[in-house]
N, C-alpha and C positions, 0 to 999 in steps of 0.2 A: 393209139387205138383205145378203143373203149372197150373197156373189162366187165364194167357195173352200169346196169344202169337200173336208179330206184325213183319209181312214183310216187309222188308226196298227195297224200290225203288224209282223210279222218275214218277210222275204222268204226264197224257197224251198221245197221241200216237205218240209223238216222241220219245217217250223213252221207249214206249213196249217192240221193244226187242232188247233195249240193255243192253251188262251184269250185268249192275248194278243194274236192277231188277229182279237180283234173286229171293232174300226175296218175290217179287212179283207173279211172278211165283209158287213159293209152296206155297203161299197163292192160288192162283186160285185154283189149283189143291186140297187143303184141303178142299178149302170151298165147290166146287162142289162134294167132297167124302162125305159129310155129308150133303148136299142138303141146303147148307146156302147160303144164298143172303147179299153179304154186301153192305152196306146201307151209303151214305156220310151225316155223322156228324159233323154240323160244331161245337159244343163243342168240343167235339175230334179233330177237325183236321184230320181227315179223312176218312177214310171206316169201316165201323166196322159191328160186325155179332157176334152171339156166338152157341157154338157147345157143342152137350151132348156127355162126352165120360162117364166115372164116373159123374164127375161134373162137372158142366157149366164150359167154358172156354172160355174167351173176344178173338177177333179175331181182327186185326187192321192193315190196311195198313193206314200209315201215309200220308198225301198228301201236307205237307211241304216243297215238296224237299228232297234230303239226306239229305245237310247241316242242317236242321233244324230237323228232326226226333222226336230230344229228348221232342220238345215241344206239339209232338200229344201226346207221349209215357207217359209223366209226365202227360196231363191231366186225362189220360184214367184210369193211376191207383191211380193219387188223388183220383178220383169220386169214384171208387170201394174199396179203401183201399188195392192195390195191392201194398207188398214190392217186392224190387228190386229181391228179391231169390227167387222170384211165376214169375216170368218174361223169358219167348223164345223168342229171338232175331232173326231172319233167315234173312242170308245176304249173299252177295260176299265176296269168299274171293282167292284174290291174289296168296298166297301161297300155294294154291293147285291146281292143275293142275285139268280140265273140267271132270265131272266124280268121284272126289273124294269128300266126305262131312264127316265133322267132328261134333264133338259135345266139346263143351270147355265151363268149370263153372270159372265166376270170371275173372279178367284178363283185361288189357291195350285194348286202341282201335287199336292198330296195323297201325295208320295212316287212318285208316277205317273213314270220315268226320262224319258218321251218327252214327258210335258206340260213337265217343267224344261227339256228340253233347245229347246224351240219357244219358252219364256218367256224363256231366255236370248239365243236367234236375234233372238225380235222385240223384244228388251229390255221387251215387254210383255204382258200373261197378262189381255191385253182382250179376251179372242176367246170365242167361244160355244164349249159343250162337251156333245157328244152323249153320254150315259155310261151304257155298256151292261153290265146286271150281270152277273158271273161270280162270284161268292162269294167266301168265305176261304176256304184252306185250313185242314182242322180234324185236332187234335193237333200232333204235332211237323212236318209236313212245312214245310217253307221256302218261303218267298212267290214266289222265283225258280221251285222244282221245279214248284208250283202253276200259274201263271200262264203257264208252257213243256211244259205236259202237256194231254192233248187232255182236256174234259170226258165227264161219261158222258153215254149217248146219253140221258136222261132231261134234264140239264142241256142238252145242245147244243136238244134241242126247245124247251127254254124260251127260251135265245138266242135263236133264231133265230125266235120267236114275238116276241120284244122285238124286234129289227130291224125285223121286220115293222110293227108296231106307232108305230114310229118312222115309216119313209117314210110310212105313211098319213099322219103329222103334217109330214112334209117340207115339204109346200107353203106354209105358214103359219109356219114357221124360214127357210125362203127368201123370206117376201114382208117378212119382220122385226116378223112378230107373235107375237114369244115369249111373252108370256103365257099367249095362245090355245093355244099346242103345251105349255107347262104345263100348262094345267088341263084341255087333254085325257090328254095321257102321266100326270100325276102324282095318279090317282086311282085 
């Protein structure tokens, strides 16, 4: 079952809406589905809140930065005694095109700054990964420019149609029947 689950983006309003705050984004959108208010912790390193679905579930936007993630992410489940396989990650990901969201247990950061920096916190990358697509960038622009620039309004509808898409499938990621939120998300 899932204990935690933390939104990886970039705090501030420069980087509202750019696509690297996905993670961020499905957090707003969960925490206002269950009328949560998150709250900045400076223990945690960052926003936090928890939500009844069965069971209590720690909520966490990191406010680290990407680069640094792992070290909201490690404090929040020392204090609680969360292992890495009770842990939902929700983030960007590259390799799917706006509009698609996956779910993937275990596994490499992908290049992803903020997944290395959680796998190095938890010295383990055993944790479930909500992974919401935003594209590549196409011709020369740089992965950095891309990923730190807000998408077009035609991409952001498709995000945020995948988030959507996602919490419908929350309940069945939180009762720890991944399969089931496979082979619904992944079709």
């Amino acid at each position: 079952m899932v204990k935690l689950i933390v939104g990886l983006g970039n705090p501030g309003p420069a980087y509202d809406r750019t696509r690297h705050n996905a993670g961020f984004w499905f957090m707003g959108r969960l925490a206002a589905a269950h009328a949560c208010v998150l709250r900045e912790e400076s223990r945690f390193h960052g926003r936090v809140g928890t939500i009844k679905v069965a069971e209590p579930v720690h909520l966490l936007e990191p406010l680290t930065f990407m680069n640094r993630s792992g070290l909201a992410v490690a404090a929040i489940a020392k204090f609680y005694k969360i292992a890495p396989e009770h842990i939902l990650v929700v983030h960007d990901e590259l390799d799917f095109g706006p509009g698609l969201v996956r779910v993937k247990r275990d596994g490499g950061h992908g290049g992803h700054n903020g997944l290395r920096d959680i796998m190095a916190q938890l010295g383990s990358g055993g944790f479930l990964r909500l992974r919401i697509g935003i594209g590549r960038p196409v011709g020369s622009m740089a992965v950095a420019d891309y990923v730190l620039a807000a998408p077009s309004s035609v991409d952001r509808q498709a995000i945020f149609g995948a988030i959507d898409k996602a919490l419908d499938c929350l309940p069945e990621l939180l009762a720890g029947n991944v399969e089931q939120a496979m082979n619904r998300l992944h079709v």
